[in-house]
Each structure stands twice: as structure tokens, then as C-alpha cells.
N, CA, C, O and CB atoms as a CASP TS submission, in Angstrom:
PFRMAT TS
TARGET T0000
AUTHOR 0000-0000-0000
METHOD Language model
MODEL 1
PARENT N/A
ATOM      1  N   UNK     1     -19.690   3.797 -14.604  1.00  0.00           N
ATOM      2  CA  UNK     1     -18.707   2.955 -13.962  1.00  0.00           C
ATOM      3  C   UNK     1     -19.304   1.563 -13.792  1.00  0.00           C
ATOM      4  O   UNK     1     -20.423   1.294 -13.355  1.00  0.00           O
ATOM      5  CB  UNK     1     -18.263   3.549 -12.599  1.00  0.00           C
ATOM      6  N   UNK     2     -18.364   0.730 -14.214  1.00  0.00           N
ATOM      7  CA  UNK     2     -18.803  -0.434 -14.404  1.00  0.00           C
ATOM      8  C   UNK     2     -18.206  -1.529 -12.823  1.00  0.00           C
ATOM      9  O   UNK     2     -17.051  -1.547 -12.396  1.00  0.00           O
ATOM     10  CB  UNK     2     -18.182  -0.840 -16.052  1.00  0.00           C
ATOM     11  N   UNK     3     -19.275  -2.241 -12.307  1.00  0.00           N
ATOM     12  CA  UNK     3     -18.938  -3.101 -11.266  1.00  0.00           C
ATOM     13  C   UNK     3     -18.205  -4.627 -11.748  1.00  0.00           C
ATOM     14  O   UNK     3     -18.824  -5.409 -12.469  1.00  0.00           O
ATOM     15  CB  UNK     3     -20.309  -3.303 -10.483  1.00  0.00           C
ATOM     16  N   UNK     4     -16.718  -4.938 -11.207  1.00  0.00           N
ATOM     17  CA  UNK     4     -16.316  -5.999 -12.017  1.00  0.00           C
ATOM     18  C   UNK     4     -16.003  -6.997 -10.800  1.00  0.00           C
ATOM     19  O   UNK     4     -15.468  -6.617  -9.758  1.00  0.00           O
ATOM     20  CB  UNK     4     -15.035  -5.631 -13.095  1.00  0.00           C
ATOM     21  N   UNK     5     -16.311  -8.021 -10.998  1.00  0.00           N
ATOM     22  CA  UNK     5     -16.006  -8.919  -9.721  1.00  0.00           C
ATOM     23  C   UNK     5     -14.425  -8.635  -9.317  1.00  0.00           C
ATOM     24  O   UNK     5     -13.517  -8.175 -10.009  1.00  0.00           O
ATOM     25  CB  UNK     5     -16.265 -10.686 -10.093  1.00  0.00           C
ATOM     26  N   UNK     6     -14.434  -9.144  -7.745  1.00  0.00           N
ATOM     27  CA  UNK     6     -12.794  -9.036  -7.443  1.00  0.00           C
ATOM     28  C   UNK     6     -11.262  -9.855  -8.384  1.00  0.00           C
ATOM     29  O   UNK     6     -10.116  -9.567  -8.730  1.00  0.00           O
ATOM     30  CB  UNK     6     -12.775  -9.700  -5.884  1.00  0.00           C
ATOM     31  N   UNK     7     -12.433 -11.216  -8.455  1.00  0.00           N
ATOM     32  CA  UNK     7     -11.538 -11.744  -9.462  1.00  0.00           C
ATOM     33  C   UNK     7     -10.968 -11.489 -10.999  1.00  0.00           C
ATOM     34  O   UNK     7      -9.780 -11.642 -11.281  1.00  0.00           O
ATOM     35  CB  UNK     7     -11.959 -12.649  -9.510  1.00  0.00           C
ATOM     36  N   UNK     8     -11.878 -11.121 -11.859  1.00  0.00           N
ATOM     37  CA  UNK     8     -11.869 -10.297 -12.843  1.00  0.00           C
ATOM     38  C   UNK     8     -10.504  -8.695 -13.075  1.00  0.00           C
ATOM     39  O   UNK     8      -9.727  -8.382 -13.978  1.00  0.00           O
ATOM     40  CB  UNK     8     -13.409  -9.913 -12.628  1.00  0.00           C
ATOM     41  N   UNK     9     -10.833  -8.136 -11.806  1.00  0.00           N
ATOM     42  CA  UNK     9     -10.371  -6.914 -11.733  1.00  0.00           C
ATOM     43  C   UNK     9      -8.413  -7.747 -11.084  1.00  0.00           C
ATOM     44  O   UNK     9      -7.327  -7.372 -11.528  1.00  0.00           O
ATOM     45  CB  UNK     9     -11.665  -5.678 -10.424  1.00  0.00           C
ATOM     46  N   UNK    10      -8.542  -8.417 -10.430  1.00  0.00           N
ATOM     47  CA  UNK    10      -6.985  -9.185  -9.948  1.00  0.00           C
ATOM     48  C   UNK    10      -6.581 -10.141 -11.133  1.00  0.00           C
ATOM     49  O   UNK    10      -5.431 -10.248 -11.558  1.00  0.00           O
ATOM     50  CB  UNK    10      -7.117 -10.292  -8.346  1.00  0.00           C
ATOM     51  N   UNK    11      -7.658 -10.809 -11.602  1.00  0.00           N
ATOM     52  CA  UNK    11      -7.164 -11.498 -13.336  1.00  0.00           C
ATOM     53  C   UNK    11      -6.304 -10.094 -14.258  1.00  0.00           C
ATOM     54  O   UNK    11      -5.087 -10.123 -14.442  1.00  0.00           O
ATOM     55  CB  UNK    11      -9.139 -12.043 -14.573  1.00  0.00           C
ATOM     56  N   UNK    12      -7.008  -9.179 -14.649  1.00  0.00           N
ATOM     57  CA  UNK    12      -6.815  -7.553 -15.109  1.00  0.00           C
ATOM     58  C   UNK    12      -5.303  -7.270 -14.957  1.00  0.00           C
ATOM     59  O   UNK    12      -4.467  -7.239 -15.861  1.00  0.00           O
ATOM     60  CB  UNK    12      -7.743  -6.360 -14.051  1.00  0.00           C
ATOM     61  N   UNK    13      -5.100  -7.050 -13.507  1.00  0.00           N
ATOM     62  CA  UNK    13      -4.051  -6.190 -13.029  1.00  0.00           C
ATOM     63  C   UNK    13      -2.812  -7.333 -13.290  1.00  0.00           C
ATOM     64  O   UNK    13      -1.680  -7.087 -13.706  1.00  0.00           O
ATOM     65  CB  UNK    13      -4.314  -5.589 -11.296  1.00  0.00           C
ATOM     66  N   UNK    14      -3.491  -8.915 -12.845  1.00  0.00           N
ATOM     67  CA  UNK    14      -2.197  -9.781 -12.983  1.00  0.00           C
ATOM     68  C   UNK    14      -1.839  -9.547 -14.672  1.00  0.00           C
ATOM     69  O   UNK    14      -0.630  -9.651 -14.881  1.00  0.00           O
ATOM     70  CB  UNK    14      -2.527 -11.643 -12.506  1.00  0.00           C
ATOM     71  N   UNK    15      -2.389  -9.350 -15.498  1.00  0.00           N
ATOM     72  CA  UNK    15      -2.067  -9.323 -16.956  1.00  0.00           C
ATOM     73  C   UNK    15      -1.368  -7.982 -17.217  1.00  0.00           C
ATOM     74  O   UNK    15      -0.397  -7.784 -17.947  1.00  0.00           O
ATOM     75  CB  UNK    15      -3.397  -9.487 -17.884  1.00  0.00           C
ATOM     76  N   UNK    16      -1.889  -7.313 -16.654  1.00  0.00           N
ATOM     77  CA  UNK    16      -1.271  -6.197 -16.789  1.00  0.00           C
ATOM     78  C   UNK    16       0.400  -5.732 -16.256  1.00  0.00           C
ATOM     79  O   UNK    16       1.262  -5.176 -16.937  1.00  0.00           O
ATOM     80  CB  UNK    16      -2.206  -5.491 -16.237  1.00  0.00           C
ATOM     81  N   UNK    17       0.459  -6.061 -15.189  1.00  0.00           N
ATOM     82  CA  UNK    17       1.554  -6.209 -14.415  1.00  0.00           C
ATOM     83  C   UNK    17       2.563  -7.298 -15.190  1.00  0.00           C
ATOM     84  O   UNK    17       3.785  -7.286 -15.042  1.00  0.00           O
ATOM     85  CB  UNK    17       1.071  -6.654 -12.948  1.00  0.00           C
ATOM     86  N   UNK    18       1.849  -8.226 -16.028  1.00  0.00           N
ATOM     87  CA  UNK    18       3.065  -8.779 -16.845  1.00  0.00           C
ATOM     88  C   UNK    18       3.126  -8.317 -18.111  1.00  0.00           C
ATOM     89  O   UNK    18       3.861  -9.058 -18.764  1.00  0.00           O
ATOM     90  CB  UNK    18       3.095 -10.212 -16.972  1.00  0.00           C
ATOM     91  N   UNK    19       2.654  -7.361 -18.809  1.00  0.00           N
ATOM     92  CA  UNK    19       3.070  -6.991 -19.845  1.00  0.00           C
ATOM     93  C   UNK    19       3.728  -4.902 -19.366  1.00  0.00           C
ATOM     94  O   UNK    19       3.965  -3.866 -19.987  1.00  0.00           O
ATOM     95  CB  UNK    19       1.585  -7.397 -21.059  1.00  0.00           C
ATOM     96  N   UNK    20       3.734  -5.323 -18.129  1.00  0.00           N
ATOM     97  CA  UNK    20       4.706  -3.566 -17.683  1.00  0.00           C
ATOM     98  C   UNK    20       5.705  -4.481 -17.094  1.00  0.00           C
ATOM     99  O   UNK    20       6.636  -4.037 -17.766  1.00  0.00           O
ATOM    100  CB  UNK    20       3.877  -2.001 -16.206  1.00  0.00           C
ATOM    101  N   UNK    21       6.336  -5.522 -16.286  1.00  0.00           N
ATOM    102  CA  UNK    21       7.446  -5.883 -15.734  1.00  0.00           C
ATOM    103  C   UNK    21       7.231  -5.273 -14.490  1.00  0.00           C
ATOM    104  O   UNK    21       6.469  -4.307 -14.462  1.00  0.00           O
ATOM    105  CB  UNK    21       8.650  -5.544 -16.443  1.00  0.00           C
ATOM    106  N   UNK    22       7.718  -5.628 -13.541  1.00  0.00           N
ATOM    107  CA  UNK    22       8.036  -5.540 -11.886  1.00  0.00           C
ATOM    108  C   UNK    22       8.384  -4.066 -12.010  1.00  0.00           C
ATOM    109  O   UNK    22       7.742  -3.781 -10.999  1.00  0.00           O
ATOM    110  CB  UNK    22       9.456  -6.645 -11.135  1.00  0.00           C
ATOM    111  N   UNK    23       8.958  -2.660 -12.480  1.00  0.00           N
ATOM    112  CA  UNK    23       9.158  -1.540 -12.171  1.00  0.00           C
ATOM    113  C   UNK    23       7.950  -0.984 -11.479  1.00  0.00           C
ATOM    114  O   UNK    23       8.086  -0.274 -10.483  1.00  0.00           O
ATOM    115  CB  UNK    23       9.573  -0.906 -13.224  1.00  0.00           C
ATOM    116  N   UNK    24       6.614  -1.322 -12.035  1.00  0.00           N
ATOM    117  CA  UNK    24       5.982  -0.082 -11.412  1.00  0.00           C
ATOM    118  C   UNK    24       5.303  -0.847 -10.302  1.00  0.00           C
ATOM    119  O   UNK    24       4.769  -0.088  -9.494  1.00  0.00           O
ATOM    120  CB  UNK    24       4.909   0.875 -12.430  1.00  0.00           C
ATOM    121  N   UNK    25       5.164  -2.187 -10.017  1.00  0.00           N
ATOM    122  CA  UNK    25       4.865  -3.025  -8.827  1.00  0.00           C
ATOM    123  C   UNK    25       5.403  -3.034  -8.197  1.00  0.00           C
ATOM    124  O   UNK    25       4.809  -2.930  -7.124  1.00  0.00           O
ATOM    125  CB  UNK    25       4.705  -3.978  -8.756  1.00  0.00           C
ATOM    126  N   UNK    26       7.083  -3.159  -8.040  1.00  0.00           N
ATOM    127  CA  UNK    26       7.651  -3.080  -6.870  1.00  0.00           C
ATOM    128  C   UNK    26       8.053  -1.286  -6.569  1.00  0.00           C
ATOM    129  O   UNK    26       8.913  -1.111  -5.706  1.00  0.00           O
ATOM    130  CB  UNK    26       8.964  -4.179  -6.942  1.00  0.00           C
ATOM    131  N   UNK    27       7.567  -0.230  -7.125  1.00  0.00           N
ATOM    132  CA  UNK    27       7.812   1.096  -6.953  1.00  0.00           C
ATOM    133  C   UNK    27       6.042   1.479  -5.698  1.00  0.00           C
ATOM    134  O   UNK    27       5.836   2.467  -4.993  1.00  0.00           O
ATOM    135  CB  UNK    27       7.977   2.000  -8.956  1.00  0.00           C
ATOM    136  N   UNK    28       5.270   0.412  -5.881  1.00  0.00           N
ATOM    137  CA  UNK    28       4.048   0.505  -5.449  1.00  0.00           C
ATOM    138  C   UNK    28       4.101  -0.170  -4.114  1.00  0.00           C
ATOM    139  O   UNK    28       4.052   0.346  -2.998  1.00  0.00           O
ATOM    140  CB  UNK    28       3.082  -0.040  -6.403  1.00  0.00           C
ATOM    141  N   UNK    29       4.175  -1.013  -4.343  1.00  0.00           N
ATOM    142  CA  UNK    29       5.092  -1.552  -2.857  1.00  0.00           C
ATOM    143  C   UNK    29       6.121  -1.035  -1.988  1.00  0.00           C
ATOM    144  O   UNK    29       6.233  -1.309  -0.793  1.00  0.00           O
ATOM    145  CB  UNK    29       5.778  -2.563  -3.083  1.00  0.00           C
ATOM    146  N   UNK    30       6.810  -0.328  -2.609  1.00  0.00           N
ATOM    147  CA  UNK    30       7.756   0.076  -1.541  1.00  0.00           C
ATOM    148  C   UNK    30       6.998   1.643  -1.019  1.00  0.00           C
ATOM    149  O   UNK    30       7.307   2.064   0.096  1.00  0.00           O
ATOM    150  CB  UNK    30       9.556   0.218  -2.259  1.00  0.00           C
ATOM    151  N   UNK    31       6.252   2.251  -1.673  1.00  0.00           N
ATOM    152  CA  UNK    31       5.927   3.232  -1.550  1.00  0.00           C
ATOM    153  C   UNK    31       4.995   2.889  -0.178  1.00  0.00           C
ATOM    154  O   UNK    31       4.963   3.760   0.691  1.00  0.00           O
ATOM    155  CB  UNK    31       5.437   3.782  -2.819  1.00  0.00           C
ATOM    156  N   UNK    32       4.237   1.635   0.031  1.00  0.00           N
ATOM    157  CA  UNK    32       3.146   1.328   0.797  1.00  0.00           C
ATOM    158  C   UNK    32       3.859   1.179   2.221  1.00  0.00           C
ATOM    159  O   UNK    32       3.643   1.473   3.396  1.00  0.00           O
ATOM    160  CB  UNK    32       2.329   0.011   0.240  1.00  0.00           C
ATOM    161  N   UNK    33       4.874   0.527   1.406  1.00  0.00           N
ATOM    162  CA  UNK    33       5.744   0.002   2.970  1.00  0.00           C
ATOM    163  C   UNK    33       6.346   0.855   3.092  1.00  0.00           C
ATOM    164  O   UNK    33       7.407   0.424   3.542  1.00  0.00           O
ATOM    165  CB  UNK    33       6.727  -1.242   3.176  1.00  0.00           C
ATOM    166  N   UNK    34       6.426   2.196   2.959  1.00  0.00           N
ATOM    167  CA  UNK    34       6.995   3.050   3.867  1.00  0.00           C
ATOM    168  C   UNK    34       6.060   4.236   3.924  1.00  0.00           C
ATOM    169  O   UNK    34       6.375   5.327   4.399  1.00  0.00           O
ATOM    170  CB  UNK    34       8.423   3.408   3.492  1.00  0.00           C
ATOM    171  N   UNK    35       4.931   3.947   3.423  1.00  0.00           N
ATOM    172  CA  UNK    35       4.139   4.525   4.312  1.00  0.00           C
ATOM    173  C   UNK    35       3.235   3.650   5.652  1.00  0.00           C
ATOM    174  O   UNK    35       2.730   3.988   6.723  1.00  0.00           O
ATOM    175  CB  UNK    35       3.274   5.175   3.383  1.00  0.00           C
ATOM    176  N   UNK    36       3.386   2.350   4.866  1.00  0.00           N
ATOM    177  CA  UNK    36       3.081   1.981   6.272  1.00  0.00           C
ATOM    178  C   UNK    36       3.954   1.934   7.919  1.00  0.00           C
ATOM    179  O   UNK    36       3.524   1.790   9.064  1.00  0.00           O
ATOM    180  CB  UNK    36       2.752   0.790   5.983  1.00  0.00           C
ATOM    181  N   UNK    37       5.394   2.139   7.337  1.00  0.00           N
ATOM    182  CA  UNK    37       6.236   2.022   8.580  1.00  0.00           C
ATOM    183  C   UNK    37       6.245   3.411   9.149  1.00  0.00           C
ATOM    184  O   UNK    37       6.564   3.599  10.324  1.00  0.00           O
ATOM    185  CB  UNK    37       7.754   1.477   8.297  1.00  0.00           C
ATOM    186  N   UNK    38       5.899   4.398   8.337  1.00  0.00           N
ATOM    187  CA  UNK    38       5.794   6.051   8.919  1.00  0.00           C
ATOM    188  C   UNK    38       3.863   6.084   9.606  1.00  0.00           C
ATOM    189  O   UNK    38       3.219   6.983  10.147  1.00  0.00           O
ATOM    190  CB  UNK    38       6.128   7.585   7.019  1.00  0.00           C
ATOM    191  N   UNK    39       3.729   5.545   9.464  1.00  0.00           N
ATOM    192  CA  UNK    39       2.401   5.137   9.999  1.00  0.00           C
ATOM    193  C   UNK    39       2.198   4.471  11.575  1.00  0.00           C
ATOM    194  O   UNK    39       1.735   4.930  12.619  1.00  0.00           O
ATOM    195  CB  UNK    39       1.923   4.108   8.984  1.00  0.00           C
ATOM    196  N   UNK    40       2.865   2.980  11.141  1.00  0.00           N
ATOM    197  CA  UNK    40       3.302   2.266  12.873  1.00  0.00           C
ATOM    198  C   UNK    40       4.057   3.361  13.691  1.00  0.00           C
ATOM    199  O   UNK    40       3.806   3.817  14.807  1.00  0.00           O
ATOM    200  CB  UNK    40       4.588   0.713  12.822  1.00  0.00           C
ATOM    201  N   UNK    41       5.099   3.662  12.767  1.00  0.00           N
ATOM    202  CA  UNK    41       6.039   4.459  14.034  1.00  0.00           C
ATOM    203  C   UNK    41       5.081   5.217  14.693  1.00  0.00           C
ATOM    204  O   UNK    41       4.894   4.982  15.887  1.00  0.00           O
ATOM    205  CB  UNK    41       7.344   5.571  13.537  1.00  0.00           C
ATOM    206  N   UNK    42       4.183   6.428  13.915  1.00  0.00           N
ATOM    207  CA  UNK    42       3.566   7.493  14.454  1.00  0.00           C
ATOM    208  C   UNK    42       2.461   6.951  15.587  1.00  0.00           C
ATOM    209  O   UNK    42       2.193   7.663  16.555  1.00  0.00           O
ATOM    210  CB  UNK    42       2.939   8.330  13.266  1.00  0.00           C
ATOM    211  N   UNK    43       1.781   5.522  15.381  1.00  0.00           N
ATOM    212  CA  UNK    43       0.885   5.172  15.918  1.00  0.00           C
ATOM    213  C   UNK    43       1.500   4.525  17.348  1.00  0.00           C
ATOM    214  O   UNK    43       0.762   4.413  18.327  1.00  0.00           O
ATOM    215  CB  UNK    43       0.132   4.384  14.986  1.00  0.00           C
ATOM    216  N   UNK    44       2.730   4.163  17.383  1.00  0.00           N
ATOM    217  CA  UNK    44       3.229   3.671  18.475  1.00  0.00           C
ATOM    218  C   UNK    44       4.016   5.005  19.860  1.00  0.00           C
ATOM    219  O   UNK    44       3.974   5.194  21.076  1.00  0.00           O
ATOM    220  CB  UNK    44       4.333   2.571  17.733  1.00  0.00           C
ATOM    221  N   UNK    45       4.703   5.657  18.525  1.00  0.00           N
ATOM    222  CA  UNK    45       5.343   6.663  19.089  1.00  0.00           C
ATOM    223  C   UNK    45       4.505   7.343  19.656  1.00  0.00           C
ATOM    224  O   UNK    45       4.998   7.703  20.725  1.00  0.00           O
ATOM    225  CB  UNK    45       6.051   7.354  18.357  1.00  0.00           C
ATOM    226  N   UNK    46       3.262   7.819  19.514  1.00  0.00           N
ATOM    227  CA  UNK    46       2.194   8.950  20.253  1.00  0.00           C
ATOM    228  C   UNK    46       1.799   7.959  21.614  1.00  0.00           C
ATOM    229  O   UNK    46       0.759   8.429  22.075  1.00  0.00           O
ATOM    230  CB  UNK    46       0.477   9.450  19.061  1.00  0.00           C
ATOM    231  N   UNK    47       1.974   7.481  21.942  1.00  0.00           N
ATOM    232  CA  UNK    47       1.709   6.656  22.960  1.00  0.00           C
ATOM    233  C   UNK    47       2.376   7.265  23.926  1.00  0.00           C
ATOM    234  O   UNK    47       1.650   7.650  24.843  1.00  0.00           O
ATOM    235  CB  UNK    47       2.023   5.313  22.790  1.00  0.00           C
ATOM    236  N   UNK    48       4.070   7.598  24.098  1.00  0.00           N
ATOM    237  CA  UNK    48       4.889   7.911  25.028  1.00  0.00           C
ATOM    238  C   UNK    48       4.888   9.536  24.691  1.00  0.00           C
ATOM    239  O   UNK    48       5.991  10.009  24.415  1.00  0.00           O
ATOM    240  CB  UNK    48       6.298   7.050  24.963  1.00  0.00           C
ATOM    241  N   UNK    49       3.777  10.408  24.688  1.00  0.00           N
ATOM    242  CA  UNK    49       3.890  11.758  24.621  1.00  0.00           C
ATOM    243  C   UNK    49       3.921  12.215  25.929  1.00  0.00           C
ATOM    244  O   UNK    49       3.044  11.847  26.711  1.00  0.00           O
ATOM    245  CB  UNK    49       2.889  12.366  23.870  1.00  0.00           C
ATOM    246  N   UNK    50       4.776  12.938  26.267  1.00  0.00           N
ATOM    247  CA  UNK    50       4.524  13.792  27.828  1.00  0.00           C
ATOM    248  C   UNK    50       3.065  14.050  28.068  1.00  0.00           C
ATOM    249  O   UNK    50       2.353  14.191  27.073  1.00  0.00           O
ATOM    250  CB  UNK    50       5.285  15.429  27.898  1.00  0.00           C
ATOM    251  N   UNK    51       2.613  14.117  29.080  1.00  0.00           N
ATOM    252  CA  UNK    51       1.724  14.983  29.795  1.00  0.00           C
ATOM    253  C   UNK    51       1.612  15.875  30.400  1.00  0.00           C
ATOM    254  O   UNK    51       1.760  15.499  31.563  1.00  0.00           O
ATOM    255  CB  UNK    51       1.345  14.726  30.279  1.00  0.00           C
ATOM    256  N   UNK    52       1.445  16.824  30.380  1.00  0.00           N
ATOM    257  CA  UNK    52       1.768  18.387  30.828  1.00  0.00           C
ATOM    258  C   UNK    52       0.596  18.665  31.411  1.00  0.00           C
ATOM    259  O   UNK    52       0.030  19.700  31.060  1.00  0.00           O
ATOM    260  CB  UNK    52       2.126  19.539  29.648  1.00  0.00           C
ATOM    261  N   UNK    53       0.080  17.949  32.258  1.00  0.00           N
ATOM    262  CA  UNK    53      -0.871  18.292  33.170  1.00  0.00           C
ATOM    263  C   UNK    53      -0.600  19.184  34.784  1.00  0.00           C
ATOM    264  O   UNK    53      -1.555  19.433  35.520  1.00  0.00           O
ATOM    265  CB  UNK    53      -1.406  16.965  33.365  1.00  0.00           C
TER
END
């Protein structure tokens, strides 16, 4: 496995991402953002758990 600078590897993906078109970038994104919003919710929501002490 080869170590490639950050820039190199974001040069890469930007080339890449234009010879696939926006389908599988914005399918990657939305996937993030809703795992990130099932994420906040859970992290906010456990806050107001009963206590059954």
C-alpha cells in the first residue's frame, strides 16, 4: 500500500468523479447525511431518557 499525499489522492477522486458524473457522489452524500441526521437525533435524543431510579 502505497502512501499518497492528501492532495494527490483529492486531485484522483476530483478526476474521477468527473469522468462517473454526480450519480455516485451525490448517492454518497446523501447516504452520509442521513446517517449523520440518525446519528444527531440519537445523540440528542438519549439525553431525555427516563430515570428509573
Amino acid at each position: 500500500m502505497e502512501h499518497h499525499p492528501a492532495a494527490a489522492w483529492l486531485t484522483a477522486a476530483s478526476s474521477a468523479a468527473q469522468q462517473q458524473g454526480p450519480g455516485n457522489l451525490l448517492r454518497i452524500v446523501l447516504i452520509v447525511m442521513v446517517v449523520g441526521c440518525a446519528l444527531t437525533g440519537w445523540f440528542l435524543l438519549r439525553g431525555y431518557k427516563q430515570k428509573d431510579d
